[in-house]
N, C-alpha and C positions, 0 to 999 in steps of 0.2 A: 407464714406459708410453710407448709410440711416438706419436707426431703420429698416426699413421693411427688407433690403437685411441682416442685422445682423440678423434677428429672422430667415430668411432662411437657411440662412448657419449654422446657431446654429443647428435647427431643422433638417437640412441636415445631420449634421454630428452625432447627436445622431440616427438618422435613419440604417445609416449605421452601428453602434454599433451593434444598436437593431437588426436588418436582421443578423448580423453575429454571436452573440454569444446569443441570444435571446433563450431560450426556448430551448438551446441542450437538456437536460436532459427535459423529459416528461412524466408524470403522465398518469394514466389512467382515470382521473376526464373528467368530460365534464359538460359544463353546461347546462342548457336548455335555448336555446335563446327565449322562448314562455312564463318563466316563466312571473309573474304576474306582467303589467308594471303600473310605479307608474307615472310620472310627470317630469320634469325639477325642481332640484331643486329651491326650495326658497329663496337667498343666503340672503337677509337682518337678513330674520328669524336665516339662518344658522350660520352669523355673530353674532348676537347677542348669541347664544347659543355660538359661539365659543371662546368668550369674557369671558367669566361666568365662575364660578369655577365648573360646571357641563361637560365639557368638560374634565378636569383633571379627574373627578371619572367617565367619559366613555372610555375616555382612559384609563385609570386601569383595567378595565372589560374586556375590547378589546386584554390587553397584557397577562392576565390570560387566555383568552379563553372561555369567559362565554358563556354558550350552551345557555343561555335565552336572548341574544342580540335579538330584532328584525332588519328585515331587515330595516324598518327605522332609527334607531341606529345608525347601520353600514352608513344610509347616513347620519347622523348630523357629524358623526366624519370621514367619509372620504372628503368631503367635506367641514367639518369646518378645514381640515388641511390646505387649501390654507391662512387662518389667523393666523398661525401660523407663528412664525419669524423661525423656522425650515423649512418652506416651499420652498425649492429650487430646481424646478424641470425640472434645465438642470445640478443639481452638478452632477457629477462624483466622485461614493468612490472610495478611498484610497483601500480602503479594498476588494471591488472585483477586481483590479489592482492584489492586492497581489495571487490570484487563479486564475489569467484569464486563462491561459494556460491548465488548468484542467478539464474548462468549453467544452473543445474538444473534452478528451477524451469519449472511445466509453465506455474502462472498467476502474472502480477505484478502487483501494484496499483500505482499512481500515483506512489507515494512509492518503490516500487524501480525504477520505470521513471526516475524522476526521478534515481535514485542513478547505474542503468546508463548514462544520456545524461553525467552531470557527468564519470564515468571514464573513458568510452570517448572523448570527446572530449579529456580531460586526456591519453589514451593516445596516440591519433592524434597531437597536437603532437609529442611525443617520437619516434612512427613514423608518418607521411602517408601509409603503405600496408601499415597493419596492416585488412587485411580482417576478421580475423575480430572487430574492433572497428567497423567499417561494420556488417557484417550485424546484430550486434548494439543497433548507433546506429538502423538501421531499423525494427528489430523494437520498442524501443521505444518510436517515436515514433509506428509504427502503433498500435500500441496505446493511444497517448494520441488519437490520432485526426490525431494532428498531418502530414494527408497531404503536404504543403509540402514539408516538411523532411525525409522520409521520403523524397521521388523524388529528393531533392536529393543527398540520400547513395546511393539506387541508383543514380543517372545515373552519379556518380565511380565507384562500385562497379565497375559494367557497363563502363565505360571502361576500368579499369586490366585487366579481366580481358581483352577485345579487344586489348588491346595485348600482353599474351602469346598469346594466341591466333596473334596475327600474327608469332609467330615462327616456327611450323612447324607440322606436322600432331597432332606428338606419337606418332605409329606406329613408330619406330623413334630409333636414339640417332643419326643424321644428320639428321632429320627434328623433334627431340627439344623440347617447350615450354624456354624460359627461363624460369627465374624466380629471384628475387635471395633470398626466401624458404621456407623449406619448407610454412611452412602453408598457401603462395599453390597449392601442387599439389592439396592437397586441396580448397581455397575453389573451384576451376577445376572438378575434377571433379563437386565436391560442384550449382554452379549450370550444369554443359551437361543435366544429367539427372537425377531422383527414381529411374532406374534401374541407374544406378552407385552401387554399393556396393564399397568400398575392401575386399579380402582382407588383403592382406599388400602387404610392399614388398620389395626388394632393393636392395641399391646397384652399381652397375659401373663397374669401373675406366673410365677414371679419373676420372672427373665426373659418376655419372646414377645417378637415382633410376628404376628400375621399379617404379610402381605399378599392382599385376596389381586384377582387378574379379574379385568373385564371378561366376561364370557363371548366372546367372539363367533365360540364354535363348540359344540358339546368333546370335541376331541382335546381340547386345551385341560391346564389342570385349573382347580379352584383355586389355588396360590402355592404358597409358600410358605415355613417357619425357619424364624431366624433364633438363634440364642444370641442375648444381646448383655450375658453376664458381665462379661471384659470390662464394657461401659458401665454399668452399672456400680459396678464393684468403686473404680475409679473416679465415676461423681460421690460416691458416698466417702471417698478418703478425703477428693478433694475440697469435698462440700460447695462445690461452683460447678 
């Protein structure tokens, strides 16, 4: 089987995850897909910053919650995670394994909200920008009423998604979002609108995902372009 048909079926089958347990639990957050677009990042610059021991003291800031990050910030350290040897982003935790079944349901009590906050957070340590372990960390601490804690993980939430945001428009594969993870294309879609609805996807040489939207309404857009290099790059080193 060739490297190309492995990264397919890899990415086929994390797809299918992600369509199935993707985003049960949802927030009221929305982003503004208009917000203020920055560039593609710089990755040698990002590299070198990712290297550096300035990297470890913006992840600190990152896991406290600091209100004074700027959106540039949030890209030197979302995108300098692709250099990190933590970086593996087709693993599968452990740990959302242990609550999948939870992710269903429509109502939770106390004690499975209590179970989804111990994994999802156990999760996060292992991946600091596993979103769809955020939306879920919110969802349940709304519901415990625990509003604190609950803006505290939307603020990062909303942060990490502005930082892709600010790589392009998303309209075309020059223009094309970054993102270091697949799920993060959906997570993106899923919080700029309740009126995108995901059809199908395509992949196109040699780095992008098109994610086309149901036509709902002739005012919506026809999709979406992702550059999906980060990954790419990182099944070819890892060869898994």
């Amino acid at each position: 089987m060739s490297i190309k048909t492995n990264v397919f079926m890899t990415r086929l089958l994390s797809l299918l995850i992600i369509l199935i347990t993707s985003f049960a639990f949802t927030t009221n957050a929305q982003i503004d897909s208009t917000s203020t677009r920055d560039k593609s990042p710089n990755m040698e610059e990002i590299r070198d910053f990712a290297d550096s021991r300035k990297y470890d003291k913006l992840m600190k800031r990152y896991e406290k919650n600091d209100p004074t990050m700027s959106v540039s910030e949030y890209r030197q350290l979302y995108f300098g995670y692709v250099f990190q040897p933590e970086y593996k982003p087709y693993k599968k935790s452990d740990y959302t394994r242990s609550i999948s079944t939870l992710y269903y349901k429509e109502h939770l009590s106390r004690m499975e909200c209590d179970s989804i906050i111990k994994y999802a957070e156990m999760s996060l340590k292992d991946d600091p920008f596993n979103l769809q372990q955020m939306n879920y960390l919110i969802y349940a601490y709304k519901t415990k009423k625990k509003h604190n804690l609950a803006r505290h993980w939307q603020n990062r939430l909303n942060n990490v998604l502005r930082a892709i945001l600010s790589t392009g428009s998303g309209e075309s594969k020059e223009t094309a979002w970054h993102v270091i993870n697949i799920g993060h294309e959906y997570a993106l879609i899923n919080f700029m609108s309740p009126n995108y609805i995901v059809d199908r996807h395509e992949f196109i040489e040699p780095h992008f995902d098109h994610i086309i939207l149901k036509q709902l309404s002739k005012q919506l857009p026809e999709g979406f372009y992702f550059n999906i290099k980060y990954m790419l790059d990182d099944f070819d080193r890892s060869g898994k």
